[in-house]
N, C-alpha and C positions, 0 to 999 in steps of 0.2 A: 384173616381179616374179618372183623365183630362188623354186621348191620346196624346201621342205626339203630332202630327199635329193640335188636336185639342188646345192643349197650347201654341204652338208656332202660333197658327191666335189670339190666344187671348192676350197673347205678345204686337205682333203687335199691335192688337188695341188701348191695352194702351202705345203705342209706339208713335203710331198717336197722340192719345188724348194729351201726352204730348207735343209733339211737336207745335200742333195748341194752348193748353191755353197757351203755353211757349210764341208763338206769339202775343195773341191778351193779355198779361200781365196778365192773372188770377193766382194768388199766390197758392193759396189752390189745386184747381185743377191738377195745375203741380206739388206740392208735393206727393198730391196721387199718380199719377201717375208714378212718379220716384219711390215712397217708394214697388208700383206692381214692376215695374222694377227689382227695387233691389232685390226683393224676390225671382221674377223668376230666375233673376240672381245665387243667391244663393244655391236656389233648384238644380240650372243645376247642379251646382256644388258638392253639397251634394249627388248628384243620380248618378253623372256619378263617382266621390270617394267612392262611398260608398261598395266597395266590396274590395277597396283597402287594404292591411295587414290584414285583416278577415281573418281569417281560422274556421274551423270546424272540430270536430272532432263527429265522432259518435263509440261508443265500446260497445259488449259482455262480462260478467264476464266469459263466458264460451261457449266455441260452440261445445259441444256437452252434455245433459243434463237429470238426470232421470224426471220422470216425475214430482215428488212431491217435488224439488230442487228448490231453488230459485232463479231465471234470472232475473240479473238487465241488464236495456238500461241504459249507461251513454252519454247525447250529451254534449257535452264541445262548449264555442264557445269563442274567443279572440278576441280582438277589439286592433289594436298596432298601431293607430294614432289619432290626435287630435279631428278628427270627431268623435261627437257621431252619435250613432245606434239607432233609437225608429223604434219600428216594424215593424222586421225584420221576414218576417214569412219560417221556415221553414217545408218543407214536402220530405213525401216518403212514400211509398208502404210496406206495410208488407203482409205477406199471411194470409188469416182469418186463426181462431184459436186460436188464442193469446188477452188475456185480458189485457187490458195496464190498470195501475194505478197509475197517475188519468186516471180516465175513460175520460175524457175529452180531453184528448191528442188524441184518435185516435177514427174516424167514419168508415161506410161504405162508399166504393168506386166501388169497380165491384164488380163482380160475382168472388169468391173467393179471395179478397185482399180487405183489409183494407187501409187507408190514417190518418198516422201519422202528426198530424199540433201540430207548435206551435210558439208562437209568443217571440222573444228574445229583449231585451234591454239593450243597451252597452254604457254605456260611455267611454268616452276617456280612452287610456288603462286599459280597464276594460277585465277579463275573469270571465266566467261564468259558471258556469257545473250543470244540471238538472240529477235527477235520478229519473230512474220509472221501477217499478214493472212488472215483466210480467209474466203473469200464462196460463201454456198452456190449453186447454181444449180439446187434442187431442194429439195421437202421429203423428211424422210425419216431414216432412223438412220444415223451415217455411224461405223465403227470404226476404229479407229487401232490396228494391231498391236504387236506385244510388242519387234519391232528386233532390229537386231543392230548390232555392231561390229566395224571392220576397221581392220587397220593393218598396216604396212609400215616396214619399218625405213628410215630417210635412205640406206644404201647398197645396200638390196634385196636384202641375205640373207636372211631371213626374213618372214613374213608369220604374223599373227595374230589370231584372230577370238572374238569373245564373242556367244552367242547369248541374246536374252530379255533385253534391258537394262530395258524398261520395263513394268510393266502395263497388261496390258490398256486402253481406255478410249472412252467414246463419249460421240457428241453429237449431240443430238436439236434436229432444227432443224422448226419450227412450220409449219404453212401460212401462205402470205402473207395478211394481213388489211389489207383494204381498204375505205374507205368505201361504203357502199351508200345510194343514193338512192332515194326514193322510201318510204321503211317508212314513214309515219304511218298511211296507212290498214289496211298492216297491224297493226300495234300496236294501233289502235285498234277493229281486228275483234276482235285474238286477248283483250287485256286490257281493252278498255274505255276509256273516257274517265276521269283521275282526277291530281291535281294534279301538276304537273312534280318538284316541291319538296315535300317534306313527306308524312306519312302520318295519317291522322284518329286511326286505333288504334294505339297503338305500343307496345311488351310493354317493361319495365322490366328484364326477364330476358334479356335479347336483345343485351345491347349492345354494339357494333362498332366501337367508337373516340371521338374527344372530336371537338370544334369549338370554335371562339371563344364564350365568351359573349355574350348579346345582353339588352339590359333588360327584354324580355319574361320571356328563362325565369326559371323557381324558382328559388331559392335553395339547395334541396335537391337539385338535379342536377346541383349544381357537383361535378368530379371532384379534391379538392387533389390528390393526386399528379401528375395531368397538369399540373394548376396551376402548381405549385412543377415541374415538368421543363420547362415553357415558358415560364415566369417573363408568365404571362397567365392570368387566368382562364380555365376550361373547363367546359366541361360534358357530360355522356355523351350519347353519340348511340345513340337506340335504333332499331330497324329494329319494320315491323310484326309484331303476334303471328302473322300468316299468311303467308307467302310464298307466290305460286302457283307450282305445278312447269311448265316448259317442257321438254317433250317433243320431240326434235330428232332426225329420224328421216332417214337419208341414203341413196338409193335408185339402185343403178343395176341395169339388169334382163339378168339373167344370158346372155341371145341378142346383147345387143351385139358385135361385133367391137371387143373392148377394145385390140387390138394397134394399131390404127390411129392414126397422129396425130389424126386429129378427134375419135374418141370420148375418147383421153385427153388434151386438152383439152378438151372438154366438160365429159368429171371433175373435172380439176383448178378450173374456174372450182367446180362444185360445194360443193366442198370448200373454197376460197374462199370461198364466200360463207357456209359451216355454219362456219367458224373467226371469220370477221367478228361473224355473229351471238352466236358463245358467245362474244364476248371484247362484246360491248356486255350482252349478257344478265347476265351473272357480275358486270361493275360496276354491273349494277342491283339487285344482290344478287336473282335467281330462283333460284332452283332448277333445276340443268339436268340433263339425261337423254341419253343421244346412245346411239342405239339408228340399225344399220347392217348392209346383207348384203352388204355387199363382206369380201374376206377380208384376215385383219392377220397381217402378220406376223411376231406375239409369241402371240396370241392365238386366229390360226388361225380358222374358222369357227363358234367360241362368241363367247359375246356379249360386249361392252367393260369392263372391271369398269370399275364410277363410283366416286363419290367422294363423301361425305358430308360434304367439308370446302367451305365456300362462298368466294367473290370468288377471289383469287387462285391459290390450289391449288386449285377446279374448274375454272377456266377452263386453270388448267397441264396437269391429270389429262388433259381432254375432248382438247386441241390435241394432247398426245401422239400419245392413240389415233387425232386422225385424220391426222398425221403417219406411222405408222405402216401405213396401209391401202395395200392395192393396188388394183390396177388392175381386178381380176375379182373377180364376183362367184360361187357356188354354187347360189343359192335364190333364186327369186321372192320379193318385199319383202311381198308377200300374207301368206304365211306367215309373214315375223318378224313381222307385224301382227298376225295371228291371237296366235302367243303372249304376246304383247304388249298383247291390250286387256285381260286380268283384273288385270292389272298396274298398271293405270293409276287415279291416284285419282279421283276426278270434281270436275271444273271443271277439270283440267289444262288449260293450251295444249300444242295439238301442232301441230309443223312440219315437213310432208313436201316434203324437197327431192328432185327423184328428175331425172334425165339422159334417160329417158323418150320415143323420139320417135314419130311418130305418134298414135292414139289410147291411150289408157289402155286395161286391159285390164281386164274385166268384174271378175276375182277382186280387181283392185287398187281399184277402184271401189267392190265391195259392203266391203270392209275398212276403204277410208275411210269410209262413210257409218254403217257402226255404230261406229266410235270418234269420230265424230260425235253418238254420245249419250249420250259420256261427258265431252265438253268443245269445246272450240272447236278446227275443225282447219281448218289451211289447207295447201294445196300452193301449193311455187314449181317449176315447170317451168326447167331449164337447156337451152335449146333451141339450134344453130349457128343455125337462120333461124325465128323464132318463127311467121312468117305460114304455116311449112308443116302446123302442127296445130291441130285445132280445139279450140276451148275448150268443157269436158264442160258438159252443161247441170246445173244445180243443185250446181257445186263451185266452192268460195272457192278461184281461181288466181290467182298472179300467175305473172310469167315475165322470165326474165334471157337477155339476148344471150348466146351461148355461144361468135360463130363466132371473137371477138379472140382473139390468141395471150394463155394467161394470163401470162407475164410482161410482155405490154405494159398490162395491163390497169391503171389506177390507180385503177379506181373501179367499183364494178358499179349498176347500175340496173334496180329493178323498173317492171313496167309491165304 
């Protein structure tokens, strides 16, 4: 690929050259000549149109995403005049993380950020649209740069480029949520024993969607609109007048050596298993809370803003935030406890997960047992080998294997 200056001395030359065999009557020579001419000629022309009625489009099926969901990149590209297009290369910046398929679309570029290439070809209005696979291998915020574009003329006179083809855009991909075994006895510390199905009290002011009729209900709970949009009778589904709040508190203690593979997997299963919970909690319609001293960041070392919207935008809100945490923590979880218990309404559940090895520390102990008499609270320990710590006498634990790799993990288990 010819530099400008350098194409236009060479121009010239064949500029000369014509002009001199054109004098002294050489036939052949000033054909060549003129036919270089014409080309460059052309090329000028081809390279300085050639971004002309182009557009680009680049799109997300989705920006915001579980883990094991599947994200397609769509780039779209139009071509809306006579000129054709032959490669047409373009790029952008994605944040490592992300497996692009074909593998071939995108290499390393720095130190955290990958480089999306790809080469397009357009004839005369012609549109075109690629789709590629993306699979994340991490949770977390992943950004997709603003691009650019490069071309090159078919004869390699010129070269030219557009910067900022696309905006900005990003996609937030959830923590993995996996089944957990063993909760009944938790459930049944934190809330109680009380029907699978159905609620004794149920507010009339509350209601959350329809169901099929059945010849039990009233006749006055029938909903016609759902009725006539489902061509079936319905009737309104109310949730109770009280909801209790779940308090979900996620703890890793600021002296860990967080750089290490084992402590962040240890994390990771963590946070696993607090995205598990809020995505079962939220479809039981609770109230959830997620209160955390690790540091986010969007949000830096303040606390997570919630969400007063219930079932599917809290459980999106909460997963964000814990998508977005790092790996280290600032403060002992004592102290977000401490600001944290006049906050709290009474009878809340609260659930402290914390990463925590050896014994508990006195200030994290006295914190649990006075927000202990403001509701029911239990700790699950993420431990790599459980039998290396002893269980606090007079505290409701349970505890999860920590030492599997989280991505092999399909399933977690308390005990």
């Amino acid at each position: 690929m010819a530099s400008r200056p350098a194409s236009i001395f060479l121009i010239a030359c064949f500029g000369a050259a014509a002009l001199y065999t054109g004098l002294r009557g050489d036939t052949v020579p000033l054909l060549a000549a003129l036919l270089v001419l014409v080309a460059a000629a052309a090329a000028y022309a081809w390279n300085h149109f050639v971004f002309a009625k182009l557009t680009l489009e680049r799109k997300l099926n989705r920006r915001c995403a579980d883990f094991d969901a599947p994200i397609v990149l769509r780039l779209s590209a139009a071509n809306r005049k006579v000129l054709p297009i032959f490669g047409l290369k373009v790029n952008f910046t994605i944040t490592s993380g992300l497996e692009v398929e074909p593998a071939a679309a995108a290499a390393v570029h720095d130190a955290g950020y990958d480089m999306f290439q790809e080469v397009l070809h357009l004839s005369w209005y012609e549109k075109r649209s690629r789709v590629y696979q993306l699979r994340p291998a991490r949770r977390g915020r992943f950004q997709f740069g603003t691009g650019s574009l490069h071309y090159t003329d078919p004869f390699g006179f010129f070269s030219n480029a557009r910067e900022e083809v696309f905006d900005e855009d990003q996609l937030i991909v959830f923590p993995r949520i996996v089944p957990i075994r063993g909760l009944d006895p938790l459930h049944t510390y934190l809330f109680g024993s009380r029907p699978k199905e159905g609620w004794i009290f149920q507010d009339p002011l509350n209601r959350v969607g329809t169901r099929p009729y059945q010849s039990t209900d009233s006749a006055r709970k029938i909903n016609w609109k759902a009725t006539a949009r489902h061509i079936q009778a319905q009737v309104d589904l109310e949730k109770p007048s009280f909801d209790r709040e779940v308090i979900l508190i996620l703890d890793q203690p600021p002296g860990l050596p967080w750089w290490t593979s084992r402590v962040a997997n240890n994390l990771e299963i963590a946070i696993m298993a607090a995205a598990s919970l809020i995505h079962s909690y939220a479809e039981q319609g609770y109230e959830l809370k997620l209160v955390t001293n690790l540091v986010s960041k969007t949000h830096g070392t303040g606390g997570l803003p919630g969400s007063a919207a219930r079932g599917r935008a809290q459980r999106n809100q909460h997963l964000t935030n814990l998508a977005l945490l790092q790996s280290f923590s600032m403060e002992p979880t004592a102290k977000v406890l401490a600001r944290l218990q006049y906050k709290i309404r009474p009878g809340s559940s609260i659930l402290i997960i914390t990463t925590a090895v050896g014994r508990l520390s006195p200030a994290f102990l006295q914190q649990v047992r006075r927000l202990g008499l403001q509701g029911k609270v239990a700790v699950i320990r993420v431990l790599p080998d459980s039998s290396d710590a002893p269980r606090e006498a007079g505290l409701r634990e349970w505890r999860i294997e920590g030492g599997e790799p989280w991505h092999e993990a399909a399933a977690l288990e308390l005990s």
